[in-house]
Backbone as JSON Lines, residues from 0, in Angstrom:
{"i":0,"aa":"X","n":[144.65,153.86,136.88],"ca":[144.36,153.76,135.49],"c":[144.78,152.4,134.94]}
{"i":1,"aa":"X","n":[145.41,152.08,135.24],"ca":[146.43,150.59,134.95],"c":[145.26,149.78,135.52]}
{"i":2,"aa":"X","n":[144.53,149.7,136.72],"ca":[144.34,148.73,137.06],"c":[143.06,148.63,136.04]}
{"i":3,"aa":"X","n":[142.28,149.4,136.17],"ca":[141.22,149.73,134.93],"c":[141.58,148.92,133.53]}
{"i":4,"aa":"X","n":[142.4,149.1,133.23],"ca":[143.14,148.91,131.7],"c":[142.93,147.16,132.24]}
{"i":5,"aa":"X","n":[143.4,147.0,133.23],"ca":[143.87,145.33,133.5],"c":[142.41,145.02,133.54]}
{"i":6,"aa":"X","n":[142.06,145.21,134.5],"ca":[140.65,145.0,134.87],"c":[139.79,144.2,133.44]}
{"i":7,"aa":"X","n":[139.72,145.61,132.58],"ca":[138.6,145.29,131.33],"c":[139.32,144.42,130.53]}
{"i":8,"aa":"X","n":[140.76,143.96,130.17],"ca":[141.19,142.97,129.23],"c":[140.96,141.7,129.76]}
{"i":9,"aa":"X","n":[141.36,141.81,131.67],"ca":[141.1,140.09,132.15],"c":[139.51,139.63,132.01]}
{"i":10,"aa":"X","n":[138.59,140.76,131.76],"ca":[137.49,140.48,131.72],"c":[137.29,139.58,130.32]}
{"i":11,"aa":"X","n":[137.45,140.07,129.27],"ca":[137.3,140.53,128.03],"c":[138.19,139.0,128.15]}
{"i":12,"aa":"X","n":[138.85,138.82,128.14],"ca":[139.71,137.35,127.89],"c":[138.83,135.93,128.74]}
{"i":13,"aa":"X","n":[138.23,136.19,129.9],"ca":[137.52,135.24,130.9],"c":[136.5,135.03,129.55]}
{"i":14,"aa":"X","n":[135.51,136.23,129.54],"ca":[134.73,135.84,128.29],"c":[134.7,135.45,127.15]}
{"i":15,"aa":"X","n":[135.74,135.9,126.64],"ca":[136.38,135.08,125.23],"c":[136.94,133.24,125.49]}
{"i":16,"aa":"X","n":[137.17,133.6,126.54],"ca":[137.46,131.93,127.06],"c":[136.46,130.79,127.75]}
{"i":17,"aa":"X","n":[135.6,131.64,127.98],"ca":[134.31,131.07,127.97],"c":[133.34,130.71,127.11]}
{"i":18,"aa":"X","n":[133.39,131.67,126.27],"ca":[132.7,131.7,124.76],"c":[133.39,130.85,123.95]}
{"i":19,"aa":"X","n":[134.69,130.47,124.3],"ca":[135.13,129.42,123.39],"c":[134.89,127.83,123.31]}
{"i":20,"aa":"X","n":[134.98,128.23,124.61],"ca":[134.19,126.37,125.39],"c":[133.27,126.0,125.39]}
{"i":21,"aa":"X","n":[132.34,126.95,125.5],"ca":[130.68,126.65,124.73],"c":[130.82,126.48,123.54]}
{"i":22,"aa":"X","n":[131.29,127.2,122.79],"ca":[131.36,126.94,120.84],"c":[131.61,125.41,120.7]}
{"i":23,"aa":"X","n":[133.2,125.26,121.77],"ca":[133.53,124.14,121.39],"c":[132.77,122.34,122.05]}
{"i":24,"aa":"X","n":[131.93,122.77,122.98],"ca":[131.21,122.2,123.12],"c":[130.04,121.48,122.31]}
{"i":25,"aa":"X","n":[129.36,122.68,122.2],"ca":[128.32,122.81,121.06],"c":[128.73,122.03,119.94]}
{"i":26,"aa":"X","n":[129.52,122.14,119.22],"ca":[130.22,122.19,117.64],"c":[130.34,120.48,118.16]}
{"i":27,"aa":"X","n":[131.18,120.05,119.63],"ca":[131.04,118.25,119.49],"c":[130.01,117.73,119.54]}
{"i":28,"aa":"X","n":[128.54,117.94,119.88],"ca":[127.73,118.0,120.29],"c":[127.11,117.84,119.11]}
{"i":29,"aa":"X","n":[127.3,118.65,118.32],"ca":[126.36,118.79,116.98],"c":[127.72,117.21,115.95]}
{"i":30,"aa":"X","n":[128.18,117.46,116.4],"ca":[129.15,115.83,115.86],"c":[129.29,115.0,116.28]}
{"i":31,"aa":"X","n":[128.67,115.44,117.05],"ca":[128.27,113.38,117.8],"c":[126.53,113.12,116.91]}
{"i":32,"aa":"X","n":[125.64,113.93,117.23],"ca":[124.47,114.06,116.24],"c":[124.36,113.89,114.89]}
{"i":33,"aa":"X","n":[125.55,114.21,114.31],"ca":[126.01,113.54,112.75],"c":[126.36,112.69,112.72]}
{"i":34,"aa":"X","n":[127.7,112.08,113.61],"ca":[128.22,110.36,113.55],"c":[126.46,109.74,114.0]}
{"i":35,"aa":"X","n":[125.75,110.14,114.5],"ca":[124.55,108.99,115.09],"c":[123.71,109.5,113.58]}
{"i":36,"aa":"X","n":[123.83,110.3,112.75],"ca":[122.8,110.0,111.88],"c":[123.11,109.67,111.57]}
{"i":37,"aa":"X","n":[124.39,109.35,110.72],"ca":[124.85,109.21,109.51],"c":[125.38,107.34,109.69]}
{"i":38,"aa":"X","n":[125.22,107.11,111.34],"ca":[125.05,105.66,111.38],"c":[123.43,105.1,111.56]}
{"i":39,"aa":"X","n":[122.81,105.83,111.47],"ca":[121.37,105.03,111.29],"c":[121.09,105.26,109.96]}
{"i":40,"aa":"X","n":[121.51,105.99,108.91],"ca":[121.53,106.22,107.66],"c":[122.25,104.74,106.99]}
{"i":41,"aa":"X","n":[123.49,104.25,107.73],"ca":[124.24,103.02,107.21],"c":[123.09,101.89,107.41]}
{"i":42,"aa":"X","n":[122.3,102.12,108.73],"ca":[121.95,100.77,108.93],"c":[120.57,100.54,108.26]}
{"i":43,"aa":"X","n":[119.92,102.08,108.03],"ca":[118.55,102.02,107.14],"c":[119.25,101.6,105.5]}
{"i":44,"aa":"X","n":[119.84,101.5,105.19],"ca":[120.27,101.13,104.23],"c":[121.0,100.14,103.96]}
{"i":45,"aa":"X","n":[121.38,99.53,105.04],"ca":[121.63,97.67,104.94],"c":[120.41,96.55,105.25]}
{"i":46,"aa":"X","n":[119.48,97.15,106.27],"ca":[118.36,96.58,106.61],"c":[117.76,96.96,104.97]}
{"i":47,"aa":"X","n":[117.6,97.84,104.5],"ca":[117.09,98.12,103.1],"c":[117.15,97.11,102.11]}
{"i":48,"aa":"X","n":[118.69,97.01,102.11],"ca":[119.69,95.86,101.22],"c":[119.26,94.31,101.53]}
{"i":49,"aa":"X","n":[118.89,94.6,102.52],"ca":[118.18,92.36,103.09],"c":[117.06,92.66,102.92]}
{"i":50,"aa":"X","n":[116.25,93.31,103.15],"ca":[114.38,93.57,102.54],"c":[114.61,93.03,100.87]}
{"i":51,"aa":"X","n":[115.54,94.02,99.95],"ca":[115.29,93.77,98.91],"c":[115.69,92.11,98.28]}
{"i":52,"aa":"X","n":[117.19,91.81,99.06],"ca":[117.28,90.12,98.77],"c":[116.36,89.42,99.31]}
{"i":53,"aa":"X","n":[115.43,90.02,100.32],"ca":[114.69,88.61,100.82],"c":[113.46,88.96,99.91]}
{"i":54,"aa":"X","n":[113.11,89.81,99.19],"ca":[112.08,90.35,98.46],"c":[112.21,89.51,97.09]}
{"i":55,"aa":"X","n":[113.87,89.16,96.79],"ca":[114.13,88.53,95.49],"c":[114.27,87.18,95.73]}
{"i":56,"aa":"X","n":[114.41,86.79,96.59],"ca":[113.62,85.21,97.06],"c":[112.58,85.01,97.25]}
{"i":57,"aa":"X","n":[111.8,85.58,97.55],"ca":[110.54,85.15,97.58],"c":[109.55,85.17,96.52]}
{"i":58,"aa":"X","n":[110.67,86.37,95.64],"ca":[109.69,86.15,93.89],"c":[110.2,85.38,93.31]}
{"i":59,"aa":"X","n":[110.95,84.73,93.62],"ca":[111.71,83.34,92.34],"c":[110.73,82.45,91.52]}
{"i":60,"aa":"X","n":[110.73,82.77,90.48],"ca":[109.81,82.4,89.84],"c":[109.67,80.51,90.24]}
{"i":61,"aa":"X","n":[110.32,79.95,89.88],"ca":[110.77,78.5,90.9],"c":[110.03,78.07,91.92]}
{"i":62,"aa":"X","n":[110.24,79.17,93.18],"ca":[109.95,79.06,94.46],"c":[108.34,79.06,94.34]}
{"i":63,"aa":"X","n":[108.22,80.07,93.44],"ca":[106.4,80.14,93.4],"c":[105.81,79.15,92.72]}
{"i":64,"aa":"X","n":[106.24,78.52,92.01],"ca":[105.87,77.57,91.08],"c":[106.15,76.26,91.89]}
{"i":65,"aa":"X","n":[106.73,76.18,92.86],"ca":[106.5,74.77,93.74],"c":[105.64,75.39,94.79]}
{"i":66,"aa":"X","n":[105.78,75.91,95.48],"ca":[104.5,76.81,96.31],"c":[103.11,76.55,95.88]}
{"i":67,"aa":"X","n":[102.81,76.96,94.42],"ca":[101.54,76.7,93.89],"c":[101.24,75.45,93.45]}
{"i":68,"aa":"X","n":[102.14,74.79,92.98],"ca":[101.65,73.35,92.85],"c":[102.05,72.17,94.27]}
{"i":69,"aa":"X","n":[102.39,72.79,95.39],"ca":[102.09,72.1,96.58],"c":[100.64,72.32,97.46]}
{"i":70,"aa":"X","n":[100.22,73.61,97.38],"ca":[99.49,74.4,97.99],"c":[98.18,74.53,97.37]}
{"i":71,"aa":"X","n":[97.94,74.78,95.86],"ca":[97.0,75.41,95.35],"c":[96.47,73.6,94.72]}
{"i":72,"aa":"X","n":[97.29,72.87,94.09],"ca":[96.91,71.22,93.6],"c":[96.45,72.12,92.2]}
{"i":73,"aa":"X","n":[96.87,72.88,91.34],"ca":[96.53,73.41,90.1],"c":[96.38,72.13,89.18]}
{"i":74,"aa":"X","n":[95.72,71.88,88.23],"ca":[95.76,70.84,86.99],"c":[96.51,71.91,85.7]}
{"i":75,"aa":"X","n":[96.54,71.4,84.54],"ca":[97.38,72.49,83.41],"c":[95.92,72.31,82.91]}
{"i":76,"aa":"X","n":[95.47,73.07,81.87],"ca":[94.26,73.66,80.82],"c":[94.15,72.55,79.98]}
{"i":77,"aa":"X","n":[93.29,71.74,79.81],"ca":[92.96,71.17,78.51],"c":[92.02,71.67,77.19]}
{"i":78,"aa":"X","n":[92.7,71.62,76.05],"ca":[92.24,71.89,74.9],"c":[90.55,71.56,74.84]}
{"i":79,"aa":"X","n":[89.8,70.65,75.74],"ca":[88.29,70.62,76.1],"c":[87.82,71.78,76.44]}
{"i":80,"aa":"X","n":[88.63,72.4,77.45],"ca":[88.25,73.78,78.22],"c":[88.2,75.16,77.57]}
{"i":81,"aa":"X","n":[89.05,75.15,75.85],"ca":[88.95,76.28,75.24],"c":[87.66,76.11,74.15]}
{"i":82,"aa":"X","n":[86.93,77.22,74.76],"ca":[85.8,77.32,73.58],"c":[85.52,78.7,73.0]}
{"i":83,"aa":"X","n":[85.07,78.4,71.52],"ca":[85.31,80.07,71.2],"c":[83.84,80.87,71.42]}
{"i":84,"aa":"X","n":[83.99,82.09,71.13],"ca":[82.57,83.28,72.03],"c":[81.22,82.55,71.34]}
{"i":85,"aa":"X","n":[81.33,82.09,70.15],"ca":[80.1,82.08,69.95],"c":[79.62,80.79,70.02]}
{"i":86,"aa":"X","n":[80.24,79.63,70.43],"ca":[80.02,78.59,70.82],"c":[79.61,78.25,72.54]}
{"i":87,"aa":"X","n":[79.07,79.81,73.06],"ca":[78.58,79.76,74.43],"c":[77.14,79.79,74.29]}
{"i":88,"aa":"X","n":[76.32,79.38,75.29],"ca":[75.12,79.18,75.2],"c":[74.62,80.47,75.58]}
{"i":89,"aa":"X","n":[73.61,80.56,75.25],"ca":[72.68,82.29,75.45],"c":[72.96,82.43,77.52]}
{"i":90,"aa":"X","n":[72.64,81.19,77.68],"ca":[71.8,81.22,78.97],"c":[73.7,81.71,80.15]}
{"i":91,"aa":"X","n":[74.3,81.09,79.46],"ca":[75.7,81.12,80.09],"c":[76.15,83.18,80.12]}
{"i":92,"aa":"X","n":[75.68,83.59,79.52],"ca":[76.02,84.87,79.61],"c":[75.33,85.55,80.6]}
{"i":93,"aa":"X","n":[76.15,86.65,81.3],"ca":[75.23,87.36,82.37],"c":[74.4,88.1,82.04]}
{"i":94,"aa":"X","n":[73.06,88.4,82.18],"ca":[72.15,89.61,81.86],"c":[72.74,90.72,82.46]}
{"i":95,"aa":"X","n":[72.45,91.4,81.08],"ca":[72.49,93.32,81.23],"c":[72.33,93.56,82.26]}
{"i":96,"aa":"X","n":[72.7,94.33,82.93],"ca":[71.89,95.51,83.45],"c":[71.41,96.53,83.02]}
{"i":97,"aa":"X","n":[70.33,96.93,83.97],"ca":[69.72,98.14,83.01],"c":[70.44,99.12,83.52]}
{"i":98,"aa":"X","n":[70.29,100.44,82.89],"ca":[70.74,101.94,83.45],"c":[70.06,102.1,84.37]}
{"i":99,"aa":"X","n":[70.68,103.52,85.22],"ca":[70.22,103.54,86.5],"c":[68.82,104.94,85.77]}
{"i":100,"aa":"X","n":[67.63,104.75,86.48],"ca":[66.58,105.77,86.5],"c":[67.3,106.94,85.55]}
{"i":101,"aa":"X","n":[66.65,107.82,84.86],"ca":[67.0,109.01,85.25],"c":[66.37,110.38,86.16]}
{"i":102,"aa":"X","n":[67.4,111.15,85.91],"ca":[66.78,111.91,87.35],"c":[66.06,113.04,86.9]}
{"i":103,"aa":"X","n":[64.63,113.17,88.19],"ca":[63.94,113.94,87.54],"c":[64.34,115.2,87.4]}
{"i":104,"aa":"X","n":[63.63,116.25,86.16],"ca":[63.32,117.46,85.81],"c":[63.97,118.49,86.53]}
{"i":105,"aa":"X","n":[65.19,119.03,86.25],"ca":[65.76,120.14,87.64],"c":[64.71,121.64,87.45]}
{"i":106,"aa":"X","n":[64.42,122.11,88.53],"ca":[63.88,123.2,88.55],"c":[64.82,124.57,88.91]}
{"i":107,"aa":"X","n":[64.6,125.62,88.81],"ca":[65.18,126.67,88.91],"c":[65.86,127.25,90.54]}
{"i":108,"aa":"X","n":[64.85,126.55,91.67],"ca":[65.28,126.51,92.44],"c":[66.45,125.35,92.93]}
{"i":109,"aa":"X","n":[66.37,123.92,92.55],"ca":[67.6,123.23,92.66],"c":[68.91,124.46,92.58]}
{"i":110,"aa":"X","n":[69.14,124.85,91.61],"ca":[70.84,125.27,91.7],"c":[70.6,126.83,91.83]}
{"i":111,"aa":"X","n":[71.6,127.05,92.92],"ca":[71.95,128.54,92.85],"c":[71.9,129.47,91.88]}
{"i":112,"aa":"X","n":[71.76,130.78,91.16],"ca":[71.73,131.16,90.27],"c":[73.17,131.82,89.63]}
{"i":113,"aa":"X","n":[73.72,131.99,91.25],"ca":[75.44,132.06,91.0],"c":[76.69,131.06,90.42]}
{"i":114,"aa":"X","n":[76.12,129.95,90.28],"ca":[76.77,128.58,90.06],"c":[76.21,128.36,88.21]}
{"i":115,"aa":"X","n":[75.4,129.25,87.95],"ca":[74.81,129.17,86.3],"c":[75.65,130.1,85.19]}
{"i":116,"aa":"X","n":[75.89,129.22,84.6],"ca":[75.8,130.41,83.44],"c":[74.51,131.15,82.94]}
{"i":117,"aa":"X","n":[74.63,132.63,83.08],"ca":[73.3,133.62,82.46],"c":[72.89,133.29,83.69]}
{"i":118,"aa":"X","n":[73.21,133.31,85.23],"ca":[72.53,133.53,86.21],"c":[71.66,132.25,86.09]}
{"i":119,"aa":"X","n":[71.46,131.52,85.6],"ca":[70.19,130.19,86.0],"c":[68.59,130.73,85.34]}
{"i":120,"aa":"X","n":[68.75,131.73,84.61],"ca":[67.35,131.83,83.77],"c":[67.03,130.86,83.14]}
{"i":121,"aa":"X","n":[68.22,130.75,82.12],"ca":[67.79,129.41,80.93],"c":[67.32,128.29,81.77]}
{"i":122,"aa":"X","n":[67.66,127.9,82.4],"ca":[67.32,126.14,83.09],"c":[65.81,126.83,84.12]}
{"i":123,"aa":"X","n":[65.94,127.67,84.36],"ca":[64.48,128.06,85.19],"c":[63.64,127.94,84.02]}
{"i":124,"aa":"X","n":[63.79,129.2,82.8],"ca":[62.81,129.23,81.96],"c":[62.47,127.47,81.37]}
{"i":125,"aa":"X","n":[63.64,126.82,80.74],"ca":[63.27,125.73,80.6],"c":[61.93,124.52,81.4]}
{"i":126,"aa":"X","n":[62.21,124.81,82.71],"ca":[61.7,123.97,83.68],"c":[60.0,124.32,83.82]}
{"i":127,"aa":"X","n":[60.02,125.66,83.86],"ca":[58.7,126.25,83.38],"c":[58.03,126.88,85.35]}
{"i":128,"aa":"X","n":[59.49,127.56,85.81],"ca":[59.52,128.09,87.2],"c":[59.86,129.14,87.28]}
{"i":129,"aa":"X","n":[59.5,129.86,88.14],"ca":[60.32,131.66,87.9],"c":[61.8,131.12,87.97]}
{"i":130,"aa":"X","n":[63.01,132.07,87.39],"ca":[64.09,132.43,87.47],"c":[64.28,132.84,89.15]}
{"i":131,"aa":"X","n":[65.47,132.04,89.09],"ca":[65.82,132.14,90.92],"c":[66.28,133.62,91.38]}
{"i":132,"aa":"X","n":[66.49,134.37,90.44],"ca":[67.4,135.81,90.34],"c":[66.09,136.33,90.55]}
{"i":133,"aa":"X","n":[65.01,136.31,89.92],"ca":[63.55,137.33,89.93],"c":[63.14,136.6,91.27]}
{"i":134,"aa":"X","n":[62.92,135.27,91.94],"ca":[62.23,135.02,93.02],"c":[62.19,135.69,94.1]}
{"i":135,"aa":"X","n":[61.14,135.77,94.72],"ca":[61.42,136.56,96.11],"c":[62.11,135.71,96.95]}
{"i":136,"aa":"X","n":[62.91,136.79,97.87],"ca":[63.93,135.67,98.73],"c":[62.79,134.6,99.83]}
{"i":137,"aa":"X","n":[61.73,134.75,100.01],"ca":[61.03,134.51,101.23],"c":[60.76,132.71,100.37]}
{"i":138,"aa":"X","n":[60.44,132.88,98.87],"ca":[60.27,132.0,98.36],"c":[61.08,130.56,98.73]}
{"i":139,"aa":"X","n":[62.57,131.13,98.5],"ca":[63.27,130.3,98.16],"c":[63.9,129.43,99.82]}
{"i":140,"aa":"X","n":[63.84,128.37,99.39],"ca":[64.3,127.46,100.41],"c":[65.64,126.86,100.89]}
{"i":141,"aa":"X","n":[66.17,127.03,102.06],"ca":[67.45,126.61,102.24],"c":[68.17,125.12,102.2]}
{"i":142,"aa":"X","n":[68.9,124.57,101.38],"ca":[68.93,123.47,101.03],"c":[69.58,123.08,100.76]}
{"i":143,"aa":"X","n":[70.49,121.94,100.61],"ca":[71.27,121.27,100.17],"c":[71.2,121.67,98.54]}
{"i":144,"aa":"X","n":[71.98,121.98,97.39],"ca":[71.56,122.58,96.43],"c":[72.84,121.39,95.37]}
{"i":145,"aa":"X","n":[72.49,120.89,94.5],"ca":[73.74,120.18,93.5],"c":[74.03,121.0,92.69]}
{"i":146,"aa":"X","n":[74.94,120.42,91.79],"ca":[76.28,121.21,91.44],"c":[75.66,121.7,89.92]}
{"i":147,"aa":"X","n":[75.82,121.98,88.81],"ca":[74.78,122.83,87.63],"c":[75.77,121.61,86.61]}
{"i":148,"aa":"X","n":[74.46,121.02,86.02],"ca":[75.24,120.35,84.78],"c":[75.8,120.92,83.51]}
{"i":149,"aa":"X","n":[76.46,119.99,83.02],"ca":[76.99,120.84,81.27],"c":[75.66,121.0,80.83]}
{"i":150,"aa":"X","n":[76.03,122.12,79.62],"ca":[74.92,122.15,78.75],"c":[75.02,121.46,78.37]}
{"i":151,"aa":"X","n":[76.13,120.93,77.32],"ca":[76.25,119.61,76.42],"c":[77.53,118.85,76.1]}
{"i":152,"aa":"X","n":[77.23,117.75,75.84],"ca":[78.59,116.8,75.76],"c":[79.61,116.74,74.6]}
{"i":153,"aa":"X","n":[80.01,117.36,74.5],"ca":[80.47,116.92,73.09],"c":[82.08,115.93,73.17]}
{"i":154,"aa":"X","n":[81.85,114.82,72.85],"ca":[83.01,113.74,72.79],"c":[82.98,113.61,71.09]}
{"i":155,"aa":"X","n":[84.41,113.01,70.26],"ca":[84.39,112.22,69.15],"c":[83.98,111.15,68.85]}
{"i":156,"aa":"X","n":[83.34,110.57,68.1],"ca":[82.49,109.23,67.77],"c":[83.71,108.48,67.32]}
{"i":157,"aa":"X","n":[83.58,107.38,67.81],"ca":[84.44,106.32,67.41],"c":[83.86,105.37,66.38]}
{"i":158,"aa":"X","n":[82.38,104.85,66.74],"ca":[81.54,103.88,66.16],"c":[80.01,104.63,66.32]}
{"i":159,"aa":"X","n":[79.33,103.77,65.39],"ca":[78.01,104.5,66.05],"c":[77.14,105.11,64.73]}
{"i":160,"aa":"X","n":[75.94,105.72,64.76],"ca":[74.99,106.41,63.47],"c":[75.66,107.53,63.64]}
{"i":161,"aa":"X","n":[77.06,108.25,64.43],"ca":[77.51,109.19,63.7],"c":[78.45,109.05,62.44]}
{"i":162,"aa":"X","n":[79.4,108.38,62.95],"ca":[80.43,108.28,61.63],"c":[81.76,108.15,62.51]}
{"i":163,"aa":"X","n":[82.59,107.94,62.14],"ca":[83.83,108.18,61.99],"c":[84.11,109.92,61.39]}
{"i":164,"aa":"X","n":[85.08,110.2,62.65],"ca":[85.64,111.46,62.08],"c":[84.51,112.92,62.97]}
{"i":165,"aa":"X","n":[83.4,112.51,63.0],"ca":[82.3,113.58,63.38],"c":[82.36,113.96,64.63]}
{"i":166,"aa":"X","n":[81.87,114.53,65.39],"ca":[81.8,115.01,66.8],"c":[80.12,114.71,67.12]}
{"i":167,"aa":"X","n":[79.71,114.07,68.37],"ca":[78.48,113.66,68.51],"c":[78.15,114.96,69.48]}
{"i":168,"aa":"X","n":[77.61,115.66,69.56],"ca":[76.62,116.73,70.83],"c":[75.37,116.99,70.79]}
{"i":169,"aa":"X","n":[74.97,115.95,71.92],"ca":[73.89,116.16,72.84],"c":[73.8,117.24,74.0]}
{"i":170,"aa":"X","n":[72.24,117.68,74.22],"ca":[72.8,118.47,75.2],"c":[72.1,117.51,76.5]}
{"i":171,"aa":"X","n":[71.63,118.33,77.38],"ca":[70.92,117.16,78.46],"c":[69.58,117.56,78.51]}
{"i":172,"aa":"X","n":[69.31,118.27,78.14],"ca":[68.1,118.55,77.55],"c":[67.56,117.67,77.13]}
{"i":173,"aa":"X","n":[67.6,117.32,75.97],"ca":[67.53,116.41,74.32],"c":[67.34,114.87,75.38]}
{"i":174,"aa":"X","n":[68.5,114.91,76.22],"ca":[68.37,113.66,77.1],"c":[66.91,113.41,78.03]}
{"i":175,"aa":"X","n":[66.89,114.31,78.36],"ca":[65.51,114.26,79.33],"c":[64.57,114.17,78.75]}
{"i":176,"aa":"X","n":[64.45,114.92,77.42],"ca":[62.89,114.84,76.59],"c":[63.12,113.57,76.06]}
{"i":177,"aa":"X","n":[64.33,112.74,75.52],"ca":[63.87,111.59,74.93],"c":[63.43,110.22,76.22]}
{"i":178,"aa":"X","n":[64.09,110.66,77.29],"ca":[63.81,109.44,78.34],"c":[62.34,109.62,78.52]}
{"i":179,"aa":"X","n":[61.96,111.22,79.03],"ca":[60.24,111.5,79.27],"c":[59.68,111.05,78.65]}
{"i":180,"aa":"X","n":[59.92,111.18,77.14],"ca":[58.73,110.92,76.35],"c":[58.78,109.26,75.99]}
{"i":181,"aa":"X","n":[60.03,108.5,75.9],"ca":[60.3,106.93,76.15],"c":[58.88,106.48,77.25]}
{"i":182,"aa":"X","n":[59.41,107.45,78.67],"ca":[58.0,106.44,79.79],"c":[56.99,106.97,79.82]}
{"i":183,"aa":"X","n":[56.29,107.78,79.11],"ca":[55.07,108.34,79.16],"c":[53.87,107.38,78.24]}
């Protein structure tokens, strides 16, 4: 019985003394891994510290200002060279550009009828095409399909034949009939 008794404590102690030397292993192990971060942490942050002084030498206002007048041969502005806007010649200004096209007439099949508000009737009926919801499926074609415009814009007028203070809304509608009927 004794030896039993001995038996399971010398066990029980081998393992506890084993288990301690791993812990204590481990535990230096994991502190040697901290002294090495916590010294590349010092040195990312002194290399940091000379980036930023050599960053503040090289903007010296000084340094750039002999730089550019060794390098670039700058002259200073003469009072000849300032002229005011309306003392430029027509021809000196760049021409406009025009706007880009606009795009033609969307039909009922362009946009999904799930992507519409009211299902895509209104913009079908508009277009003067069946409604994509009533079409037969055999009809309709698989396609690259764009995205469903606003009905209408409404931004505040700053300047302009609205006013000050008013809200301008167009819809895109209104847009298309005035461009159509512009190139017709």
């Amino acid at each position: 019985m004794i030896h039993r008794g001995l038996l399971f404590w010398s066990v029980v102690a081998v393992a506890t003394a084993v288990g301690l030397f791993t812990v204590k292993y481990k535990v230096q192990d994991l502190e040697e891994r901290i002294d090495r971060t916590n010294q590349k942490i010092i040195e990312s942050q002194q290399a940091t510290h000379i980036l930023r002084i050599e960053w503040a030498h090289l903007n010296e206002s000084e340094r750039i200002e002999a730089l550019a007048q060794r390098h670039l041969k700058l002259e200073s502005a003469s009072i000849k060279q300032v002229v005011r806007l309306d003392q430029l010649k027509p021809e000196s200004v760049p021409p406009r550009r025009d706007p880009p096209p606009p795009s033609p007439p969307r039909t009922g099949n362009d946009v999904p009828s799930s992507t519409l508000p009211g299902g895509g009737g209104r913009v079908a009926a508009e277009a003067g095409s069946p409604s994509p919801a009533s079409a037969p499926l055999s009809r309709r074609t698989p396609g690259p399909t764009t995205p469903p415009r606003p009905a209408s814009i409404q931004e505040p007028a700053t300047s302009g034949p609205v006013g000050d203070g008013q809200s301008a809304a167009v819809s895109i509608d209104d847009i298309l009939s005035r461009n159509e009927g512009g190139s017709r």
